[in-house]
N, C-alpha and C positions, 0 to 999 in steps of 0.2 A: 769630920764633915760628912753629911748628907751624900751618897752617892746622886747624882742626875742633879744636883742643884748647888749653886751660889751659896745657898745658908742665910740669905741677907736681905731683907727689905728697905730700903729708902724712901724714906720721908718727908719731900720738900714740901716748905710753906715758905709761898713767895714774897707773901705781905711783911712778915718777919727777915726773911732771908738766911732761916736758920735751916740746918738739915741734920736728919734724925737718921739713926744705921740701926735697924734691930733686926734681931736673929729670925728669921724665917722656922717657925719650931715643925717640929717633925708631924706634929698630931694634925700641924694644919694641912701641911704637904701631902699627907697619906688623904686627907679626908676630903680633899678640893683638888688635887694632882699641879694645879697650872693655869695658865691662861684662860678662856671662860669662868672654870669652876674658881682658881684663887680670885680672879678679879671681881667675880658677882659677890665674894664671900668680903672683901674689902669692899665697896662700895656699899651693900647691905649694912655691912656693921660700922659704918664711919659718914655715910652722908645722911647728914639730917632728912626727913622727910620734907618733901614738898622743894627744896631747894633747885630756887630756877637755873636750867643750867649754863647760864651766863655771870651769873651770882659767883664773888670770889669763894664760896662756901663749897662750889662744886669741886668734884675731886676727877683728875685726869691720871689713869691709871697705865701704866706699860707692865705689861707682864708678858713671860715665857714657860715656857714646859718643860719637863722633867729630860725630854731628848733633845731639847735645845742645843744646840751648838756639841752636840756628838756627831760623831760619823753617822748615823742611823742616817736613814737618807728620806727626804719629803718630811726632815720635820726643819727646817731652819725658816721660823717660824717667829712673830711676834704678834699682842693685842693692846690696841685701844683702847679702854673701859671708862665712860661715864656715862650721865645722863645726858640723851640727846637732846640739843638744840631745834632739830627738824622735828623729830616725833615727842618728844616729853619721856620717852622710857627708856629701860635699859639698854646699853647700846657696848657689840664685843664690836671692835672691826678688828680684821686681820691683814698681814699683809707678811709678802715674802722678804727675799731677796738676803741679806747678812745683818739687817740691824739686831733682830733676837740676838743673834749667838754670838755677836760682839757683845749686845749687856751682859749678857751669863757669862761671856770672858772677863765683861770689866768687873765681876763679882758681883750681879744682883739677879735675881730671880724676878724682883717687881720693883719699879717706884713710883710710887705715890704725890701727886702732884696735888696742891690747894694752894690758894691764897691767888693774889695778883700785885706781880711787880711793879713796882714804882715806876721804871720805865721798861723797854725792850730788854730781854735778857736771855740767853740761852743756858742750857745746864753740858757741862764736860761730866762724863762718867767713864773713871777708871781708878784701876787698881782698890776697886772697893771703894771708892769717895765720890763723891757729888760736889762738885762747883757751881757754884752760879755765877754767869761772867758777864758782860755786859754785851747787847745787841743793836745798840741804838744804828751802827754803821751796815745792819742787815736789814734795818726795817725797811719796808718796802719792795726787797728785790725777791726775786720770785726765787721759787725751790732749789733749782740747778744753780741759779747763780750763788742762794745760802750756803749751799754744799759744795760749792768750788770754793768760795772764799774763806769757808770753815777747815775744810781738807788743806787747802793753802795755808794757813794762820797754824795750825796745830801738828802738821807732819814736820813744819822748821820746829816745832819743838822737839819732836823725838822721832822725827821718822816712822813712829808706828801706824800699822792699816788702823782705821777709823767708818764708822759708817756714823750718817747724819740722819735722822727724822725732820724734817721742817716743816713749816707752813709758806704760804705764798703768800702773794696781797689776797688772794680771796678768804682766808685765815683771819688775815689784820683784821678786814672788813666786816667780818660776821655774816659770811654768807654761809646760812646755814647747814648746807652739804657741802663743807670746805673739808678736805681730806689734808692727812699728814703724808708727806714724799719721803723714801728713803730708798735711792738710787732707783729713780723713776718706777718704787715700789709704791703700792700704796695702801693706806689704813685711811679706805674709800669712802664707806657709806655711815649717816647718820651725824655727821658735822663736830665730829672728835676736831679735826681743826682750827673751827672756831671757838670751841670749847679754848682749845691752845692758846689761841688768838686776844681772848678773853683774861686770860691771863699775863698778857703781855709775853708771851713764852713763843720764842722764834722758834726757835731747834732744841733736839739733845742730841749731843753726840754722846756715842758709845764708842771708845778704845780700848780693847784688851788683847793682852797676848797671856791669860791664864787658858786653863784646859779645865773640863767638867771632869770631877771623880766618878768613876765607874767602879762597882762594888763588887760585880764577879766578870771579869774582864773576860775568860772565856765563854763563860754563859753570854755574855755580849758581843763577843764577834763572829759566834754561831749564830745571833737572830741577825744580827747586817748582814750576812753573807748570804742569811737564809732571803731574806728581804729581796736584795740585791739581786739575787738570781730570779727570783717571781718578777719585780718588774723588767727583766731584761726579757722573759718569757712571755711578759703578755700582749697580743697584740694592736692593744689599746698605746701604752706606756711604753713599751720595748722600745729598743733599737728598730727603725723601719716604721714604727703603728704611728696611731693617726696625730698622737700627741708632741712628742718631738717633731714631727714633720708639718704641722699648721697649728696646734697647741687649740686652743677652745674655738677657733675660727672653722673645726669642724661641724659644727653645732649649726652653723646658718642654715648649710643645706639640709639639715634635718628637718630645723623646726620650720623650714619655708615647704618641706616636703608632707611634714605633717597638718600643716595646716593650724601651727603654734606662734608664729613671727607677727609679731605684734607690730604694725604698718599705719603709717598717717594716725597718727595718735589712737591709738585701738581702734580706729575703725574697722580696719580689714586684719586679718590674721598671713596674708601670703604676701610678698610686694613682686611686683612688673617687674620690674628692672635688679631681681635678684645677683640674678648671673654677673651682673657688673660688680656686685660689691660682694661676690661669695671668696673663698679662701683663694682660691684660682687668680683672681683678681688681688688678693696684696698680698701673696708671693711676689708677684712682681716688683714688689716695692722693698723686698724684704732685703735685710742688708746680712746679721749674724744670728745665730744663733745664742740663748742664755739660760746658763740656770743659777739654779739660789745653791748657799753652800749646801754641800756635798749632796747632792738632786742628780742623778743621774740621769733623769726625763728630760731637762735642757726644755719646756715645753714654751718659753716663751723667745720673742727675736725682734730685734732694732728694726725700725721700719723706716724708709726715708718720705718724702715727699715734699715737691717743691712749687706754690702758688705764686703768681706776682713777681718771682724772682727769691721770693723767701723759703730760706728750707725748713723742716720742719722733720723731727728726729723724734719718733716715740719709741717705747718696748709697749709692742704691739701689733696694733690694736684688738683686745680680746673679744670672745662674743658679745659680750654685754653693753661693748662699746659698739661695736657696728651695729647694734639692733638701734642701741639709742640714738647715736649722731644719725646713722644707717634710717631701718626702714622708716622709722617712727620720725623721723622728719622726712622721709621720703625724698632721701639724699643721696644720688646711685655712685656718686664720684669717689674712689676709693682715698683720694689727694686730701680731698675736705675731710674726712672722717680723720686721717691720720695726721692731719692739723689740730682738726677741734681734741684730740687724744692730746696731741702734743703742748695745745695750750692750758689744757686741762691739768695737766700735771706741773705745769709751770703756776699756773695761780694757785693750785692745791686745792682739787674739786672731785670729787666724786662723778664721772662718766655719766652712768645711768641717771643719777638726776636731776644732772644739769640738761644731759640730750632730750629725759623724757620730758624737762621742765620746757627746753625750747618747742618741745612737738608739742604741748598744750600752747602755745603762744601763740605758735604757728595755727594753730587751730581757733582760738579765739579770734586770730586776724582775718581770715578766711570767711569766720561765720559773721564778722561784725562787732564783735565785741572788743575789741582792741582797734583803735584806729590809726591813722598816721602821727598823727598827734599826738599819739599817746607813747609812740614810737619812737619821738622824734624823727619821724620819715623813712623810719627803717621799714621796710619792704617785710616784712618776716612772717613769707610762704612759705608751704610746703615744696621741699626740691629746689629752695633758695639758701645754694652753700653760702656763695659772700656775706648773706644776713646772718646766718647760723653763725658765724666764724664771729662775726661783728656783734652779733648777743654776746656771745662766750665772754669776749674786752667786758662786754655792757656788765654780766652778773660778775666774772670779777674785779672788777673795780666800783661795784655797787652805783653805776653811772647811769640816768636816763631808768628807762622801761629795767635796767636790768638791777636796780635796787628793789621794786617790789619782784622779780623772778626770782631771785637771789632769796628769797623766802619759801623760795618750793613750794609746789603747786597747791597744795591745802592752803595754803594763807593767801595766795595768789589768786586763787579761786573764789575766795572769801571778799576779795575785791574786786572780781570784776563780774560786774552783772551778770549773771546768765551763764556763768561759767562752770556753775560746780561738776556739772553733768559730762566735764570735760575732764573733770580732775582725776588721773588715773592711780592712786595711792592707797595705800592700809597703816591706818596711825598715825598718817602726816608721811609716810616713806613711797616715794615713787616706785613702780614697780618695774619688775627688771623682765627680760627678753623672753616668756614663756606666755603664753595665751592660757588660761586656765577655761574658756571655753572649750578649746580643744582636747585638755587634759583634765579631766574633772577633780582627779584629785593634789593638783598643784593649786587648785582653787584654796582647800583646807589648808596648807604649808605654807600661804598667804593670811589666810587668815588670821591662823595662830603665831607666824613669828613672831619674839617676843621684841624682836625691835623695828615691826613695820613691815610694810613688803617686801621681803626678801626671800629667795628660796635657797638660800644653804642653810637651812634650821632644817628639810627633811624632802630634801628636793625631789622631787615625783619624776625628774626628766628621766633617770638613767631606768626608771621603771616602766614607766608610761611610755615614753617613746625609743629607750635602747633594749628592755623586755630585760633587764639586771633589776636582781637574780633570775625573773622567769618573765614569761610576756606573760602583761596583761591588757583586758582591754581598755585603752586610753579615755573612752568617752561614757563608761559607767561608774557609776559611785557605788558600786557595790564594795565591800572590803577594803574600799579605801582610808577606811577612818583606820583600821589596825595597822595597816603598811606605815603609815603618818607616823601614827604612835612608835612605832618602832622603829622606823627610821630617826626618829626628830630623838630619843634616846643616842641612836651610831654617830648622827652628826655633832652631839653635845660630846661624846667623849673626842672623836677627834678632838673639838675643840679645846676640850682640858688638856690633852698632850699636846695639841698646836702642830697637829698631821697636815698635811696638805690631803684637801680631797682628791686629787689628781691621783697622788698614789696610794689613795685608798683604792683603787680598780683594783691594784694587785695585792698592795698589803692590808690585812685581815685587821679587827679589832683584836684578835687574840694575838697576832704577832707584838702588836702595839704592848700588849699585857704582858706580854715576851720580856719584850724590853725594857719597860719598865721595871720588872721584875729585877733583871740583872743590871741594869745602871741602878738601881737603890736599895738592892739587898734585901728587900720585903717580897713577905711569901703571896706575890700578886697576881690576883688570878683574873680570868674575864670576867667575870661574874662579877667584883668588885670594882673594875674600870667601869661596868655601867651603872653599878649605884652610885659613882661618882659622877659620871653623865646625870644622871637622874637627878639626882643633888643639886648640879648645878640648873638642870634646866626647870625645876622645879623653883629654884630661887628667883631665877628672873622671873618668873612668875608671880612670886611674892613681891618683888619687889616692886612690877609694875601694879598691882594689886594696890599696896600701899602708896602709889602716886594716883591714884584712881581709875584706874583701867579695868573693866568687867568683860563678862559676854557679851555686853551690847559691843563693846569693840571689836568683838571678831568677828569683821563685815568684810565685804568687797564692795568695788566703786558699784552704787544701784547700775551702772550702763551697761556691767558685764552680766545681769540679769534681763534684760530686755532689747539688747541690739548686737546683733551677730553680721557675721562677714557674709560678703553677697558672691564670693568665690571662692575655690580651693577645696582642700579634702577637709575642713571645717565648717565649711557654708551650709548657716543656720543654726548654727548652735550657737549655746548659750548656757550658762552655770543657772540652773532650776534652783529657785532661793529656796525654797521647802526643801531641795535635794540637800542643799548646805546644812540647812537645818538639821534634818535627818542625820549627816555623818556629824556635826559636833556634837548629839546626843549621843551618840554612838562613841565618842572622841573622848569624852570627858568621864566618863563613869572607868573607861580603858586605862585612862591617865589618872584614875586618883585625886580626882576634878569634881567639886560640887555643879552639878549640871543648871544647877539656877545662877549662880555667880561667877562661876569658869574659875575660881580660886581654891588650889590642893585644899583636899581637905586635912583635918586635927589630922588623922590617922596620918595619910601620908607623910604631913610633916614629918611627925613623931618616928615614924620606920624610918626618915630618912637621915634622923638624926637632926633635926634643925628648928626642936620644940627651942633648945635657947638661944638660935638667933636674934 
């Protein structure tokens, strides 16, 4: 056996009800590592072209990494992989918490989902097998109740720990940014769970009690230990620094200091009433601390809050959610945010774009374009929690105003008069909690994500505004196109090993290469972790290529080129479209990128090994 891996891929097709076990081969493992990089290589070589991703044809992929379910710490880690529902292209999502390193216990690396079952069904995975059993008695209840009644049903069989992946009713429904839960973890963005949904596919659990082979055990507990002590030292990650103790809820008062915090649906980059909803403010509400297995950072924590008499129990709420429920509805109440969090995860929704979908709504009602009518009487302003909360029911349950939201604001946009100029997205994917007028070059990391607005493809924050590895300045596009470049290679290999970027502050690409090394006995160097990186991020390249995505797609919403914030340390800027211009010229000839098409060229293929994809 493979040290760092299961050896095993799984094969289900739902239509048939049959399931396929084959060998995970070594040439693939070395040449793809895991997570991003196996899943774009599966998806590439097995989904037809053009296949719409609601079509039983699509394929829904889970895979892990090579440090999966080891001690190594910040990797317990799993992915998503199909074609997305919200944007049309490749789509990784990740998410924390134990379900990874449960599948690589129950013995798989990856499984492969197609087809759609005849009715509701979930899949059991252990001991190396795939069940498919029946879910009719789960349809409809929401995440946590799947996962109690799952964990209930299956621990009287053996007692053993289990984790659950589900979907909610916003899954069933097809709302397109419907996300998978697995212990109020989530594989968030680009609507992997309606994909799920689509298939009539409730949950999978993953049960195992195996252990990963490690190949040179002491060359592996010299990189943990190495590991382990840099994040205990850094004052980011340590014991004491800003992450165990408020975990990404550090970030508000940065980007509200910066003049980044994207407010009343990008109008303004700073919000009034920050101080109420900054870290300060849901401490208060914080109940324990948590982390994912063996994570020593603990960076995330149960949150309570209680409206109406109703409580309301997130693990949370992280930045990306206070910006979106937060400033972008211009919602100062810290109760409502860790509501709309906590219903969010019960219908299985993706934060960012559902909050950013409410703040266009909110926005269109405001200007007139949406009326009461249209509303069903729903009031849905800006700094209108009770309405926020009452959309959240509306998109997932696809009921009223909230079956066309439940489409994400590009199609949404598309229907309502006058609205486009509202729509704040790249590729169909709402955008998450950084103002790229402030930062110019989080403008580029937008533009080029290969699944939509997103910035963990080569996030500009910890450069632009933490000055990691050096300061630079935030508001010119000089050299930004190279940092991109370079960056968008570190965040593609995390994502083959399935690191958490958290403790990437302390642990190095080259540790990762460490590790990997001595969990699989291959002479693995950095240098070949990033042409694995490269590999993979070059593929989704190709493969949104082949579903027809060009350079004309690497735009931003036209508003963030001619309307800027009227306060703060941003007021008056704006991302210069010729400036954009200039860094993807600059971007693409860096990247191995024909500059008329935005598609790698022969050559790069070819070096990258991927002439016979």
């Amino acid at each position: 056996m493979l040290g760092g891996y299961a050896g095993r891929i799984g094969w289900i097709d739902l239509s048939t009800g049959t399931v396929r076990v084959d060998q995970l081969e070594e040439e693939t493992a070395r040449k793809y590592l895991g997570g991003k990089g196996l899943g774009a290589h599966l998806l590439w070589k097995h989904l037809p072209p053009h296949t719409d991703p609601f079509h039983e044809d699509n394929l829904l992929i889970f895979a892990t990494g090579p440090l999966t379910g080891t001690v190594f710490p910040a990797v317990s880690r799993s992915v998503a992989v199909t074609r997305s529902p919200l944007t049309g292209t490749f789509l990784d999502s990740y998410s924390g918490g134990v379900f990874g390193s449960q599948l690589k216990w129950a013995g798989f690396d990856a499984l492969v989902v197609r087809g759609r079952a005849p009715g509701p069904c979930y899949l059991h995975v252990k001991g190396g097998e795939v069940a498919i059993r029946g879910a009719a008695h789960l349809w409809g209840l929401s995440t946590s109740e799947t996962e109690k009644r799952l964990k209930g049903e299956l621990r009287d069989e053996s007692n053993e720990k289990l984790s659950v992946a589900a979907i909610g009713q916003a899954g069933e429904n097809l709302v397109r940014f419907a996300g998978i839960i697995n212990e109020r973890r989530a594989h968030g963005r680009g609507g992997a769970g309606a994909v799920m949904g689509s298939k009539n596919l409730k949950a999978v659990v993953a049960q195992g009690k195996g252990s990963v082979p490690i190949a040179d055990q002491a060359a592996f507990r010299e990189v943990v230990q190495r590991c382990r002590q840099k994040i205990a030292q850094h004052p980011l990650v340590g014991k004491g620094g800003a992450f165990p103790q408020i975990g990404t809820m550090m970030t508000f008062d940065l980007t509200q200091e910066t003049g980044t915090l994207p407010t009343r649906n990008w109008q303004e980059n700073t919000f009034a009433d920050a101080r109420l909803i900054n870290s300060d403010a849901f401490l208060k509400h914080s109940l324990k601390r948590r982390s994912c297995y063996a994570c020593p950072i603990g960076c995330s924590r149960d949150a309570r809050a209680v409206i109406d008499g109703r409580e309301y129990v997130t693990q949370g709420p992280e930045y990306e959610t206070m910006y979106a429920f937060g400033s972008d509805c211009a919602v100062s109440d810290p109760a409502v945010i860790i509501a709309a969090d906590a219903l969010c995860d019960d219908y299985g929704m993706d934060t960012i774009s559902c909050g950013a979908t409410i703040a266009f709504a909110m926005d269109c009602f405001e200007k007139g374009l949406l009326s009461p009518a249209d509303t069903g009487g729903l009031e849905i302003t800006f700094g209108n929690g009770a309405a926020l909360l009452e959309t959240v029911h509306l998109i997932g349950r696809r009921e009223g105003i909230g079956s066309l939201l439940a489409e994400g604001v590009k199609r949404a946009s598309e229907s309502i008069a006058g609205s486009r100029d509202l729509a704040f997205h790249v590729k169909g994917m709402e955008l998450p909690g950084y103002d790229p007028r402030g930062m110019k070059g989080q403008a580029l990391t937008y533009a080029l994500a290969d699944r939509g607005g997103c910035h963990l493809r080569s996030n500009m924050m910890r450069t632009e505004l933490l000055g990691v590895p050096r300061p630079v300045d935030r508001l010119s596009y000089d050299g930004k196109a190279r940092i991109v470049a370079d960056l968008q290679v570190a965040y593609a290999a995390f994502d083959c090993v399935i690191a958490c970027l958290f403790g990437a502050f302390a642990i190095t690409l080259q540790d990762h290469a460490d590790a990997v090394a001595a969990a699989t006995g291959w002479d693995f160097t950095l240098d070949e972790l990033r042409t694995v990186a490269e590999r993979a991020w070059n593929l989704t390249r190709l493969f949104n290529g082949r579903e027809g995505f060009a350079r004309r797609d690497d735009a931003l919403p036209p508003a963030l080129f001619t309307r800027s914030s009227t306060r703060g340390p941003s007021k008056g800027q704006v991302v210069e479209a010729e400036k954009l211009t200039q860094m993807l010229d600059e971007f693409y000839p860096a990247a191995g990128w024909d500059p008329e098409t935005g598609r790698p060229t022969a050559e790069k293929v070819a070096a990258l090994g991927l002439v016979s994809e």
